[in-house]
C-alpha positions in Angstrom: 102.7 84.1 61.0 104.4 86.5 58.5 106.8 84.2 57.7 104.7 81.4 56.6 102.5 83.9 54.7 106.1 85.3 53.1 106.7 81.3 52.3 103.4 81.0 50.5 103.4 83.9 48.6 106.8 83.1 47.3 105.3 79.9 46.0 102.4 81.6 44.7 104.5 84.0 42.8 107.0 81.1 41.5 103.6 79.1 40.3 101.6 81.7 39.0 103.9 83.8 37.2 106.8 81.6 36.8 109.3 84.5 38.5 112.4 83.4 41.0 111.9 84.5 44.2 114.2 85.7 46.6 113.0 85.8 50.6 115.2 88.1 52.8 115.0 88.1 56.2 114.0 91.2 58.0 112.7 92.6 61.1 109.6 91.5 63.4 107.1 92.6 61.6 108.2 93.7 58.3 106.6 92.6 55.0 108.1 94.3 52.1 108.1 92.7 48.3 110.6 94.1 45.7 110.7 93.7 42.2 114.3 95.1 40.5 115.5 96.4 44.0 112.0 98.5 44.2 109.2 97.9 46.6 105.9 97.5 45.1 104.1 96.6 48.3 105.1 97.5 52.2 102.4 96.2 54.7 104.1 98.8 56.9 103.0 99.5 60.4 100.1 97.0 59.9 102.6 93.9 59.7 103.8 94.3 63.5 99.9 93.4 64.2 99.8 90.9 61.6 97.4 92.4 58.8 99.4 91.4 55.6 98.1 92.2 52.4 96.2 89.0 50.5 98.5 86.3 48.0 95.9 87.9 45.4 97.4 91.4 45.8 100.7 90.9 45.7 100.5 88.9 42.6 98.8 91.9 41.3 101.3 94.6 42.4 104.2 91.5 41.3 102.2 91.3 37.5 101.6 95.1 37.6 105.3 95.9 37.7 106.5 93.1 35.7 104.5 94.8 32.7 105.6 97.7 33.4 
């Protein structure tokens, strides 16, 4: 599941704020987005169950640090 979710966020990201994406592959049940090397959101422990955080809020955090 966390790797379709990564696959549509990516997309997300791409279409809403026109940014290139890079997916990594990590370990079973990592979720980690970066933005310049820096992670702005890390589903942590959660993502070995499967609770991801929403498409909505990781555009956010994305937009967040993109403005700086």
């Amino acid at each position: 599941m966390s790797g379709l979710h990564a696959v549509r966020v990516a997309a997300r990201l791409r279409r809403e704020l026109q940014s290139e994406v890079e997916m990594a592959r990590g370990r079973y049940g990592e979720f980690k987005v970066l933005v310049d090397g820096y992670p702005v959101v890390d589903a942590g422990a959660l993502a070995a169950v499967g609770v991801l955080p929403s498409g909505r809020k990781v555009v956010e955090a994305v937009r967040a640090a993109l403005a700086g």
